[in-house]
C-alpha positions as CSV (number, residue, x, y, z in Angstrom):
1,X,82.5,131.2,60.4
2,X,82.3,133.3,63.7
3,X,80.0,131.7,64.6
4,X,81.1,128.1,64.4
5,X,84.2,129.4,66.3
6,X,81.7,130.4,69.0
7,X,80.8,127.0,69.6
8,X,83.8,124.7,68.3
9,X,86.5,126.5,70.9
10,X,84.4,125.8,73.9
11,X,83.1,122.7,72.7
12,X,87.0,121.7,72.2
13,X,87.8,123.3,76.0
14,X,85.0,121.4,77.0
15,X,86.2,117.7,75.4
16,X,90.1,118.7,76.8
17,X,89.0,119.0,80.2
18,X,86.6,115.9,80.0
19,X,89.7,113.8,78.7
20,X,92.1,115.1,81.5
21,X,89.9,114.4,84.1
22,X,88.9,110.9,82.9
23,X,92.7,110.4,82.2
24,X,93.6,111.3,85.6
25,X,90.8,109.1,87.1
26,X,91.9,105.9,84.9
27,X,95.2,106.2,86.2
28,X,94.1,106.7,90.2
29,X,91.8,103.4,89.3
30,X,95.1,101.8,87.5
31,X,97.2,102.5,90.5
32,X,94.7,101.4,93.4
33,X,94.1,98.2,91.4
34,X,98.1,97.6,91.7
35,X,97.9,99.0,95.0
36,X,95.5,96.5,96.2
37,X,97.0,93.4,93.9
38,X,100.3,94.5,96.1
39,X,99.0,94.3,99.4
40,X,97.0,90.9,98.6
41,X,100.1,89.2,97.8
42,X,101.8,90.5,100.9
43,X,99.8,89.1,102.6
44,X,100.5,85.6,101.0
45,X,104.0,86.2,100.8
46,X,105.1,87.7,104.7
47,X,104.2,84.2,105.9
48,X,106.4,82.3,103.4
49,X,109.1,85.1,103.9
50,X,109.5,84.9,107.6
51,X,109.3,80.9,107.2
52,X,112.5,81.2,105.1
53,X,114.3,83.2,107.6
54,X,113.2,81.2,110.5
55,X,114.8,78.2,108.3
56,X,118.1,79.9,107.8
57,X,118.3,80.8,111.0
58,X,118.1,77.2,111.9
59,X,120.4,76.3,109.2
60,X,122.9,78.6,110.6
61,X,122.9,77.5,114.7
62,X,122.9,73.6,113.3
63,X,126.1,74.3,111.5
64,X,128.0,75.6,114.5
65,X,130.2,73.4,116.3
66,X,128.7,72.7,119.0
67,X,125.7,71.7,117.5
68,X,126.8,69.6,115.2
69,X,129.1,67.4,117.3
70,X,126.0,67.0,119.7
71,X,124.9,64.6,117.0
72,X,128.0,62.5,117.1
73,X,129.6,60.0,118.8
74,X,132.4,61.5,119.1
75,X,134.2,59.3,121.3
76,X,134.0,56.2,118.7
77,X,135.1,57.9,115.5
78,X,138.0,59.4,114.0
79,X,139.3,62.8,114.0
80,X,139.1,62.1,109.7
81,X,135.2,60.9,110.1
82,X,134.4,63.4,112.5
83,X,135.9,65.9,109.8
84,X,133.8,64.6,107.4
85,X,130.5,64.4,109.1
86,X,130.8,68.2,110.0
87,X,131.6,69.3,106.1
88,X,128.4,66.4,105.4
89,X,126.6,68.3,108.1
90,X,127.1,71.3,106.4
91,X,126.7,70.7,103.0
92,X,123.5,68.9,103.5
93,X,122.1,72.1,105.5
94,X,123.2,74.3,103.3
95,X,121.6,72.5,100.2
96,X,118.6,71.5,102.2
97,X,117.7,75.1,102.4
98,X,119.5,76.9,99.3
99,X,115.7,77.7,97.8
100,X,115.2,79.9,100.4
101,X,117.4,82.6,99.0
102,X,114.4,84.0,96.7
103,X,113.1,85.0,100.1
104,X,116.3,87.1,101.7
105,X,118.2,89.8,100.1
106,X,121.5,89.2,97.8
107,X,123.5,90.8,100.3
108,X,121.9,88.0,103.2
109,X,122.6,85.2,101.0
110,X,126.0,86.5,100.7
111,X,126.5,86.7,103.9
112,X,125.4,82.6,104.1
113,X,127.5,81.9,101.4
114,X,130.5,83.4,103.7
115,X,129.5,81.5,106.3
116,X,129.1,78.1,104.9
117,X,132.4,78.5,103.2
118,X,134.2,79.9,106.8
119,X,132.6,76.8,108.3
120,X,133.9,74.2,106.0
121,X,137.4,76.0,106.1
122,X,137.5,75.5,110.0
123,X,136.3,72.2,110.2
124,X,139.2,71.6,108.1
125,X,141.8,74.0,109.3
126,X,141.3,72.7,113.0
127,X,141.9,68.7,111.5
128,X,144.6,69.4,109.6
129,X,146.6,71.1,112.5
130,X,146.3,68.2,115.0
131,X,149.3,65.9,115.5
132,X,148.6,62.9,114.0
133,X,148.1,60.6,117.2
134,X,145.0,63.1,118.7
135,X,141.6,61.3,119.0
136,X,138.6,62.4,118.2
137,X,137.8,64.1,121.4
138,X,140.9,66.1,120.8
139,X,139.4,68.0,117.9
140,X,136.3,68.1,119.2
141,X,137.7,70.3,122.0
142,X,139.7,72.3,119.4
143,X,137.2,73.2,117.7
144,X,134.8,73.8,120.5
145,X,137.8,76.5,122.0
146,X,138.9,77.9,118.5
147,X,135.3,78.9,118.2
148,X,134.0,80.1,120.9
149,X,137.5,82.5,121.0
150,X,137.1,83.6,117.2
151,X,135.0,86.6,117.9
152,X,132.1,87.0,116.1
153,X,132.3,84.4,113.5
154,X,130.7,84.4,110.0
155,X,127.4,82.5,110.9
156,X,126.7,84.9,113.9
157,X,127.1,87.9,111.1
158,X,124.9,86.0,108.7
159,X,122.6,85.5,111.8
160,X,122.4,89.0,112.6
161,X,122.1,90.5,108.9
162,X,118.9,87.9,109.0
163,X,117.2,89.3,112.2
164,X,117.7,92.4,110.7
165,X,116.0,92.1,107.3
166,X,113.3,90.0,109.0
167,X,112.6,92.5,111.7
168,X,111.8,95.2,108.9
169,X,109.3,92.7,107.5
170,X,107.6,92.5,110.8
């Protein structure tokens, strides 16, 4: 019986050690395979990543003022059309791009969300306190000054929340 003992016990050590070293080298293999799986698909991904914040960053100038009444004719509408061609503007931006949001963080989207919504409530909060006689041109120059004295508006926070999170990518 001593004798089996003499051989089972090391025999036993022997197996232990074999199956904790095996275990541990399965797992390092398991882990570089993920490791390596990651990395591939960064590489597919950064591209498509940077492409969406490059695109919301467009989104976000052409919904500024002054971009968007470059694209009018100001001078032959009404203050109402005007009105609505901004808010079309910026709905149409907005949804043209909304399945880029897979690519930015939920706090970045957010801060889009804000932005569109603070948009559409100027466009509207600068018609609606016009005198009724004003032209066109009138808002269009009320806008223009209300925005550029605002501060930092919500689009040029959105703007710089998405520099941010795209420089770290980079």
């Amino acid at each position: 019986m001593i004798e089996v003992l003499k051989y089972c016990i090391p025999a036993l050590i022997v197996l232990l050690a074999t199956w904790i070293v095996m275990h541990k080298l399965f797992n390092n293999e398991q882990q570089k395979r993920e490791w390596e799986l990651k990395r591939a698909s960064q590489k597919e991904i950064s591209p498509i990543r940077l492409r969406a914040y490059e695109r919301l960053a467009l989104m976000l100038e052409r919904t500024q003022p002054e971009h968007m009444l470059m694209d009018l004719e100001v001078s032959t509408m009404t203050v109402q059309q005007v009105q609505q061609r901004l808010l079309q503007t910026i709905r149409l931006e907005f949804d043209h791009n909304m399945s880029q949001q897979i690519y930015v963080s939920e706090s970045v989207w957010e801060q889009i969300m804000v932005a569109r919504g603070q948009m559409m409530a100027f466009v509207t909060a600068m018609a609606v306190q016009l005198p009724p006689e004003s032209t066109s041109l009138d808002y269009a120059k009320v806008l223009l000054t209300a925005y550029s004295t605002n501060g930092e508006t919500a689009n040029e926070k959105a703007l710089r929340a998405l520099k941010e999170e795209a420089a770290k990518l980079i």
